[in-house]
VOPAGU-2260 file (C-alpha; in pm, 1 decimal, decimal comma):
REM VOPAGU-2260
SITE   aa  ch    i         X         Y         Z
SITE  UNK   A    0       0,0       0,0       0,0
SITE  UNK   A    1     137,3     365,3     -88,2
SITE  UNK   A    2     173,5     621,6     157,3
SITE  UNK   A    3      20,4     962,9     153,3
SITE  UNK   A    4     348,7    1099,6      19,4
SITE  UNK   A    5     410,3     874,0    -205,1
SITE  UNK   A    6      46,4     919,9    -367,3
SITE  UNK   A    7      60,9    1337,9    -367,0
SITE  UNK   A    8     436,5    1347,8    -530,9
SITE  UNK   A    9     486,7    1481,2    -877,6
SITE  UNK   A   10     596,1    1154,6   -1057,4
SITE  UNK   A   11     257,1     961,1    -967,1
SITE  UNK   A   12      26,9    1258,8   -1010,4
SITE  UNK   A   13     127,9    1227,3   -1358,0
SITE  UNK   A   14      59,0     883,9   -1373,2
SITE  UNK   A   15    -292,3     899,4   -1161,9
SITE  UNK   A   16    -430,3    1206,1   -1361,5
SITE  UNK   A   17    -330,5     971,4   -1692,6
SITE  UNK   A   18    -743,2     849,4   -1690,7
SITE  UNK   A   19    -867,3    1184,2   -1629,6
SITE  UNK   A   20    -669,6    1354,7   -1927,2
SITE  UNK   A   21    -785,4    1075,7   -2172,2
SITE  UNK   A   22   -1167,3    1169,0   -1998,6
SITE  UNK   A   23   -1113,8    1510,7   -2082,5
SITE  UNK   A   24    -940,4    1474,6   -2426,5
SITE  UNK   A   25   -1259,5    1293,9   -2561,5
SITE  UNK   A   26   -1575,9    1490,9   -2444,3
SITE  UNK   A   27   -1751,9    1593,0   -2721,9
SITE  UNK   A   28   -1782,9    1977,1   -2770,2
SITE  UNK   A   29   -2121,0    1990,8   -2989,5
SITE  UNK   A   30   -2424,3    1919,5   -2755,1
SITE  UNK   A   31   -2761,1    1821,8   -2838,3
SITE  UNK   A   32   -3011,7    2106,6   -2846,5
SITE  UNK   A   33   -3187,4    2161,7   -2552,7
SITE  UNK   A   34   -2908,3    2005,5   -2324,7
SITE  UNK   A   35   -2617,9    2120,9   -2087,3
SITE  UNK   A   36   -2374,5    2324,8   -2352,5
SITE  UNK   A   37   -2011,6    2266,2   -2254,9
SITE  UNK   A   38   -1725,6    2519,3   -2498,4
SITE  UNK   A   39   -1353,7    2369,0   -2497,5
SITE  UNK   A   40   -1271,4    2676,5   -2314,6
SITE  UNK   A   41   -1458,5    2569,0   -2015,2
SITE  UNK   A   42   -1302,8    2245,6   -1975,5
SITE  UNK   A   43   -1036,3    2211,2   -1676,5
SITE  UNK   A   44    -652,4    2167,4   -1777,8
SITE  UNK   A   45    -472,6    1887,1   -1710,7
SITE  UNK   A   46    -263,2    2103,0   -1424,6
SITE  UNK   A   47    -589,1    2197,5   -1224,7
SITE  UNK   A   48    -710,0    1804,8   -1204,0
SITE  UNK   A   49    -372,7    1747,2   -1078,7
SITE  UNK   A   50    -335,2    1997,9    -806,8
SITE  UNK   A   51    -707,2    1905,6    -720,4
SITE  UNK   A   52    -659,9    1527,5    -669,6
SITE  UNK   A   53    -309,3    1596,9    -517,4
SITE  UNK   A   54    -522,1    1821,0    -211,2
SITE  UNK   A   55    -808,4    1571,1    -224,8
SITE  UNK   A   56    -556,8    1232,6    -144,1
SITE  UNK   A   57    -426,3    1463,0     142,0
SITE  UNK   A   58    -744,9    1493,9     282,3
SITE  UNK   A   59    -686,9    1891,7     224,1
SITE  UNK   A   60   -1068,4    2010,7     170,9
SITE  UNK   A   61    -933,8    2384,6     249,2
SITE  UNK   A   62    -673,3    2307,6     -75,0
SITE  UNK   A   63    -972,4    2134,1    -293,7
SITE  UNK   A   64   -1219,6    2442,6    -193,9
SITE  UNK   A   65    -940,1    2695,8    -302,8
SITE  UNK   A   66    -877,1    2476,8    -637,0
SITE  UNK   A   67   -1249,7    2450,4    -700,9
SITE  UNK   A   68   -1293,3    2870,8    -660,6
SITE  UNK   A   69    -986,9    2914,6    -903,6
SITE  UNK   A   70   -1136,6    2757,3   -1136,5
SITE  UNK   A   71   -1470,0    2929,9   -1095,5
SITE  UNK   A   72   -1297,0    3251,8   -1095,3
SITE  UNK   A   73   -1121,2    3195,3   -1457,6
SITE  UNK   A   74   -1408,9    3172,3   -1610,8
SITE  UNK   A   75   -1535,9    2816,7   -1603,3
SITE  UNK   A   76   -1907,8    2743,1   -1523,2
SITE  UNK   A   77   -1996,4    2492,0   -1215,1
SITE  UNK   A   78   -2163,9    2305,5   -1423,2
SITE  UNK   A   79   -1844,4    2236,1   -1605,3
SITE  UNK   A   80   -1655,9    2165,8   -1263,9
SITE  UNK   A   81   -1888,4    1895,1   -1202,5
SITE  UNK   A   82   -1814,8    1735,1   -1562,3
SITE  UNK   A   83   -1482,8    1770,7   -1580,7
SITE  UNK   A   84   -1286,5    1821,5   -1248,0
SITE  UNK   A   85   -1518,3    1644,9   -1027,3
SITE  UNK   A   86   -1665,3    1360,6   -1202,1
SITE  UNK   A   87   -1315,6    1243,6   -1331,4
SITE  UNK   A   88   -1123,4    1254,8    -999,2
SITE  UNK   A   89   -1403,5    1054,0    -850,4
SITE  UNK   A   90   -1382,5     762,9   -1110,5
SITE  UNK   A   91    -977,7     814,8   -1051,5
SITE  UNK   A   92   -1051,2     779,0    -695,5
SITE  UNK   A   93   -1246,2     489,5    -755,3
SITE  UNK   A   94   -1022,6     273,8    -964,6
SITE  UNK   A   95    -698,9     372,0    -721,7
SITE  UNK   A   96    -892,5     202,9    -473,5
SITE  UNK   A   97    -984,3    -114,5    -632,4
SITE  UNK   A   98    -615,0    -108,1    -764,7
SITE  UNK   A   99    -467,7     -98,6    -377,3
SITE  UNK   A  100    -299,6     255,1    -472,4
SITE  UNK   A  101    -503,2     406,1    -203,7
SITE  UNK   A  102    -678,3     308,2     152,9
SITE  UNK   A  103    -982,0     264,5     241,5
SITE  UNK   A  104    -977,3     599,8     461,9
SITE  UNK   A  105    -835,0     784,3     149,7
SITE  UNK   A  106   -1132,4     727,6     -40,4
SITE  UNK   A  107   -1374,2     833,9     280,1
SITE  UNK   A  108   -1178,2    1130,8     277,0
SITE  UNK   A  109   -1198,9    1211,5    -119,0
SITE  UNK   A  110   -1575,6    1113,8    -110,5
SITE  UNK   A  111   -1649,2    1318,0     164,9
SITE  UNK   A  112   -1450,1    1642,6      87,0
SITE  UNK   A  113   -1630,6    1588,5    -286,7
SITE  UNK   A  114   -1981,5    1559,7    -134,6
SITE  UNK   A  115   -1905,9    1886,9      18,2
SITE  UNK   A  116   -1807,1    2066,6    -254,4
SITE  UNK   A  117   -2072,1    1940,9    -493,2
SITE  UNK   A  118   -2333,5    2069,0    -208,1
SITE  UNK   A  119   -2194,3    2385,7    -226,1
SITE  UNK   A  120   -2155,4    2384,5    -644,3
SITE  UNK   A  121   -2563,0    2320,4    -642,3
SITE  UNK   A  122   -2692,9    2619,7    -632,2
SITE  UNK   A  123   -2442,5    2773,0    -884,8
SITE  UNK   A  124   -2516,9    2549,9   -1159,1
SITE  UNK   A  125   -2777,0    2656,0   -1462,7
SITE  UNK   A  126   -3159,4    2638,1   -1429,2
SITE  UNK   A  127   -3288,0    2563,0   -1771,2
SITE  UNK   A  128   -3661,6    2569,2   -1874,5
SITE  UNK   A  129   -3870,5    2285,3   -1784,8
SITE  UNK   A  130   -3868,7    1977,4   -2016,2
SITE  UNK   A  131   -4215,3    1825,3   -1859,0
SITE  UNK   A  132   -4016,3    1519,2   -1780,1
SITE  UNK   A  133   -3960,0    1313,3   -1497,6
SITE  UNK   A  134   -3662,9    1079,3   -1397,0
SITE  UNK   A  135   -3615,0     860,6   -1056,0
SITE  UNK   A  136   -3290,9     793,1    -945,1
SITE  UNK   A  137   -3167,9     511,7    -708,0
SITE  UNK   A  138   -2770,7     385,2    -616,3
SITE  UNK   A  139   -2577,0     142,7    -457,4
SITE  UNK   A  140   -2582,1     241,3     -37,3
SITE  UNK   A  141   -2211,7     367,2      10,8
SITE  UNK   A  142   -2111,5     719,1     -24,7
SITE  UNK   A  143   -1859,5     695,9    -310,8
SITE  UNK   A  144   -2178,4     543,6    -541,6
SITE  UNK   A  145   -2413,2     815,9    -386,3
SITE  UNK   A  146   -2180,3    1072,1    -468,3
SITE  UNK   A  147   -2200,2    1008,1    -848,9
SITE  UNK   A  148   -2559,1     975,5    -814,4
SITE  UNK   A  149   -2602,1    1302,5    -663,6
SITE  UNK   A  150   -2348,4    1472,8    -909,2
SITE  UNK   A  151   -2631,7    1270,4   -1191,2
SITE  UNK   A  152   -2893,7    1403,2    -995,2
SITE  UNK   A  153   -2784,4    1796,5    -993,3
SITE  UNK   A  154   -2739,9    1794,9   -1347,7
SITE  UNK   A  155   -3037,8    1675,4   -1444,9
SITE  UNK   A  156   -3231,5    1907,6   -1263,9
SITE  UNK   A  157   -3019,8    2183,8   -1385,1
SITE  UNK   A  158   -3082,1    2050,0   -1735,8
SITE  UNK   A  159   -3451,6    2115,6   -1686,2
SITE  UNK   A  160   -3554,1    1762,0   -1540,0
SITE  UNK   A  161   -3811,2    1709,4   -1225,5
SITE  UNK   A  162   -3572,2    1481,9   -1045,5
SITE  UNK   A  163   -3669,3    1216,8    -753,1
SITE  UNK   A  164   -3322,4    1079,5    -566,8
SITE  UNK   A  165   -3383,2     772,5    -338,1
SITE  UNK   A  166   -3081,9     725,3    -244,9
SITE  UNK   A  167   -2957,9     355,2    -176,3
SITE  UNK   A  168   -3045,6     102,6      63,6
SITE  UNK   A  169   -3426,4      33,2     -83,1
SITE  UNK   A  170   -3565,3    -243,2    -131,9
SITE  UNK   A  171   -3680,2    -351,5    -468,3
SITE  UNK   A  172   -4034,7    -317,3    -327,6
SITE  UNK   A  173   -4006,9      -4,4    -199,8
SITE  UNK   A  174   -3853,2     116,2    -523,7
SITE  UNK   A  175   -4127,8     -52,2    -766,2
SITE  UNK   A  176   -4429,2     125,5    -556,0
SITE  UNK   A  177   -4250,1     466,3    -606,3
SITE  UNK   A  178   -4232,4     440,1    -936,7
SITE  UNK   A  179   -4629,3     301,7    -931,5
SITE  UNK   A  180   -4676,1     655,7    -768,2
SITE  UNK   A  181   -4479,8     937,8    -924,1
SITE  UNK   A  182   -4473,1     745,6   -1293,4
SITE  UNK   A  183   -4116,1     872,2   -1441,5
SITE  UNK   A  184   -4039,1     869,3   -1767,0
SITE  UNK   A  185   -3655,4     697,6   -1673,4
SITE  UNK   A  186   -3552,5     530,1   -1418,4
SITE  UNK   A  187   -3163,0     545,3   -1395,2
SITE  UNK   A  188   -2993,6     310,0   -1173,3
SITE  UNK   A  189   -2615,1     430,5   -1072,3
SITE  UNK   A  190   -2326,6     187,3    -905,6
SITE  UNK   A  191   -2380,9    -186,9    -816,5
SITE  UNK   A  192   -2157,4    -464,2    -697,8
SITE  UNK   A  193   -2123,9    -795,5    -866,5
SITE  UNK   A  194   -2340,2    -906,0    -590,7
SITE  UNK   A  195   -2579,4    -671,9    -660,0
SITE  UNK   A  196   -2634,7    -682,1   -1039,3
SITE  UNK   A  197   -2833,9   -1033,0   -1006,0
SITE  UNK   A  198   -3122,6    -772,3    -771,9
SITE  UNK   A  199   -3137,4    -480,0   -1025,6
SITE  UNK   A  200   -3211,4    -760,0   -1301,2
SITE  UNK   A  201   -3494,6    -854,3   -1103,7
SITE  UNK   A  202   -3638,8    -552,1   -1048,0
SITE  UNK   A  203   -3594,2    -502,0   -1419,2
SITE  UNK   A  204   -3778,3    -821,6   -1486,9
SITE  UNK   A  205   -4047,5    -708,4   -1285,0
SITE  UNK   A  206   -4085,8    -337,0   -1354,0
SITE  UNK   A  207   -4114,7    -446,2   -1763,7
SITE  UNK   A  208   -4334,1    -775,5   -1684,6
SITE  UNK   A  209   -4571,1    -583,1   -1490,2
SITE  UNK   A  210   -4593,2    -362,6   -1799,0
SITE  UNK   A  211   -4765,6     -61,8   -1609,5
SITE  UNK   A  212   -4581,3     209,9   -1768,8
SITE  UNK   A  213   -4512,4     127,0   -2110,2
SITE  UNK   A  214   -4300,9     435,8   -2156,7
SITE  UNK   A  215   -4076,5     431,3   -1876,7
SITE  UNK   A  216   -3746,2     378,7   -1978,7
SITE  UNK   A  217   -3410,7     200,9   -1753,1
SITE  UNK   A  218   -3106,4     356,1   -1778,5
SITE  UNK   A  219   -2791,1     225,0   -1552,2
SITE  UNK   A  220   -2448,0     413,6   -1522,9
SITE  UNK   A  221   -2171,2     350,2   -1307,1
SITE  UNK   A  222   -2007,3      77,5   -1073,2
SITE  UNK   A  223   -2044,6    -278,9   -1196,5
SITE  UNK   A  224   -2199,5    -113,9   -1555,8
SITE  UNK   A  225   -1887,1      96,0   -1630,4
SITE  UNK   A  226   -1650,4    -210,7   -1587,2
SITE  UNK   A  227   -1832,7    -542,5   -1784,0
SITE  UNK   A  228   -1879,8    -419,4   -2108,9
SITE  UNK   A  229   -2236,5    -489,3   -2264,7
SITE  UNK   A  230   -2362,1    -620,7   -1915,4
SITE  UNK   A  231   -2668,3    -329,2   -1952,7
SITE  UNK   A  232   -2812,7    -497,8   -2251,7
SITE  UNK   A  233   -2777,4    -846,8   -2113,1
SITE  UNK   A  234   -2993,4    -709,2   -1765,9
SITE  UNK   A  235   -3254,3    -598,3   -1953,2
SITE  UNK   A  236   -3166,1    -177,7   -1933,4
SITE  UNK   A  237   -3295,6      61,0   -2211,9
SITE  UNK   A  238   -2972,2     220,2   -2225,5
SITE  UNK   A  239   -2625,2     301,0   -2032,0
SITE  UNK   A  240   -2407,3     634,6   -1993,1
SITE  UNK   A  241   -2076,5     579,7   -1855,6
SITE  UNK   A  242   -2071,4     967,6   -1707,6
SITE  UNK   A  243   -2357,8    1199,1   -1619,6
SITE  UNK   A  244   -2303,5    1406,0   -1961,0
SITE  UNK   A  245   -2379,4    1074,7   -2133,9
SITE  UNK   A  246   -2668,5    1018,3   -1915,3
SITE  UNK   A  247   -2808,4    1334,6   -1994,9
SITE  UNK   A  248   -2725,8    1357,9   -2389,5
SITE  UNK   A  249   -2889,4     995,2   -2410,9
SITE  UNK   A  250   -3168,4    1079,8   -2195,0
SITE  UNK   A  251   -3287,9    1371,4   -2419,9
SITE  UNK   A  252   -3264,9    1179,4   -2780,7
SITE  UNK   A  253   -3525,1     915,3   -2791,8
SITE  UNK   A  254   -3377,2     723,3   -3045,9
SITE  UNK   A  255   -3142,3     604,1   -2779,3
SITE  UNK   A  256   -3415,1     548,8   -2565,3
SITE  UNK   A  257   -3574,8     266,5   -2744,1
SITE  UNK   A  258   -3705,1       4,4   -2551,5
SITE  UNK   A  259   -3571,7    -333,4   -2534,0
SITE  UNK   A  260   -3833,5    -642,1   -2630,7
SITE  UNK   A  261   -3972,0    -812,8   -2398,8
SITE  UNK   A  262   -3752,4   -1114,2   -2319,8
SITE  UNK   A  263   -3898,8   -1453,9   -2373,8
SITE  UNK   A  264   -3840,0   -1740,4   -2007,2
SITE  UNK   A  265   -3536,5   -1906,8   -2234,2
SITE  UNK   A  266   -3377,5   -1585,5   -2345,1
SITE  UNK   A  267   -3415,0   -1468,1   -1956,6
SITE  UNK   A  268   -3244,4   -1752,6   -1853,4
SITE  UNK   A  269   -2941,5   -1680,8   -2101,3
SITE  UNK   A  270   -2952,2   -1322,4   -1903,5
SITE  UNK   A  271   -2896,3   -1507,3   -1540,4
SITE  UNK   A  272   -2618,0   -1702,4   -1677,0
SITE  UNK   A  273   -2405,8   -1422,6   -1895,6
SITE  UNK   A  274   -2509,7   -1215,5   -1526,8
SITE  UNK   A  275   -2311,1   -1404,9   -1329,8
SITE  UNK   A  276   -2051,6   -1450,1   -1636,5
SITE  UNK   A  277   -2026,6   -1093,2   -1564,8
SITE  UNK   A  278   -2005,8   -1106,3   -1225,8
SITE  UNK   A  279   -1739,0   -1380,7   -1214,4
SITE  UNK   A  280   -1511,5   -1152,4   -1448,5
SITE  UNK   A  281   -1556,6    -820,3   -1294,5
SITE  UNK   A  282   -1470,3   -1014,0    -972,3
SITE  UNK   A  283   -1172,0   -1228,7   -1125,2
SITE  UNK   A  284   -1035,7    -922,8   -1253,3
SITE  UNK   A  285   -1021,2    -694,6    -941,6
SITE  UNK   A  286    -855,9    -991,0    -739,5
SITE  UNK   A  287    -600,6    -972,3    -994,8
SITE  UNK   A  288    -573,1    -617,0    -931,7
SITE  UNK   A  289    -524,0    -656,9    -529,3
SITE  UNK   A  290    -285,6    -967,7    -540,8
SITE  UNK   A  291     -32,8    -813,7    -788,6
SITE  UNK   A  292     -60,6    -444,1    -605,4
């Protein structure tokens, strides 16, 4: 395991800020109308993302605060800093710790000094008209999955979007009679565990074999999604964004929004075993990761 030093010194900022560069690099700069407009002159240099995650590993919230107001003050909009200073340092956060770069209370620290500054980004961000849509969200119950949640969350609703955020810990239950009662048009599922993908599926089978709302559409970002390629389709979700910018450019074009066909028992069946396929790999993959760090 790598000590705080060793983390926060020039040589390995390079390397840890590597991800969020290639993040960066690859956002697209022409939005669809209607949704969150980001110019290439808003997006955050490579040199602020380092400083930022360099204070954040430190557990330095006064150094991330002072990072996040620079940034503010040259010009670039919050809703950018969520995009593309926050967002990517979280996912960097993420994968140090499943690599064993960081500990445990690293990542309580980064999560908890990001929480605090996205509270206090909210009410900077954009208000655009109302689109006379709804979307529900619901996450995995720990605080790094919340956080990206409630980053999805915040720029929805600044996108124009009546937002609902439950939060994690529900039951599928408790999630299925919500939806009977507020009737979104998405439902957008961020973060799961291996151990937790074989749940959502079943609330997926339910929510489209109870066929109530015909139009309501599943979309699932994050954890688990980000890292097994194609496991969204094989669930049964509508669709997938990898980051919240995805989620909302996706969210606004309906032809990315189709619905899936109902799945026949046999071809359900296929879904529970390529499922745990999934799981199995995801798993395989991050002990790999842990026994060679």
């Amino acid at each position: 395991m790598h000590s705080d030093s060793q983390i926060a010194d020039g040589k390995n900022l390079a390397i840890l800020t590597k991800d969020t560069k290639i993040v960066t690099a690859h956002v697209k700069i022409d939005r669809l109308q209607g949704t969150i407009l980001v110019r290439k002159e808003e997006m955050v240099k490579e040199a602020i993302l380092a400083r930022y995650l360099e204070s954040l590993l430190r557990g330095d919230r006064k150094g991330c605060q002072a990072v996040v107001e620079e940034t503010l003050q040259s010009g670039v909009p919050a809703n950018s800093v969520y995009v593309h200073l926050i967002w990517p340092i979280m996912v960097e956060t993420e994968r140090l710790l499943r690599a064993d770069k960081i500990t445990p209370t690293q990542e309580h620290l980064a999560t908890r000094i990001n929480r605090t500054i996205v509270a206090q980004l909210q009410n900077k961000l954009p208000r655009r008209p109302s689109k006379n849509k709804k979307i529900v969200f619901c996450c995995a119950a720990d605080e790094l999955q919340e956080l990206g949640a409630q980053m999805m969350v915040d720029l929805f609703e600044s996108d124009g979007w009546e937002v609902r955020f439950l939060g994690g810990g529900l039951s599928n239950d408790d999630i299925f009679a919500f939806i009977n009662e507020y009737a979104p048009d998405i439902l957008l599922i961020y973060g799961a565990s291996p151990k937790q993908a074989p749940d959502i599926r079943r609330l997926i089978d339910t929510i489209k074999g109870v066929n109530a709302w015909p139009n309501l559409r599943i979309m699932v970002s994050g954890g688990l999604f980000n890292r097994a390629d194609g496991l969204w389709e094989e669930i049964g979700a509508d669709a997938f964004a990898a980051t919240a910018l995805e989620a909302i450019q996706i969210a606004a074009d309906d032809t990315q929004m189709s619905r899936h066909d109902r799945r026949t028992i046999n071809r359900r069946k296929k879904r529970r075993t390529l499922v745990s396929q999934a799981q199995q790999q995801v798993l395989a993959q991050e002990n790999l990761v842990a026994v060679s760090g």
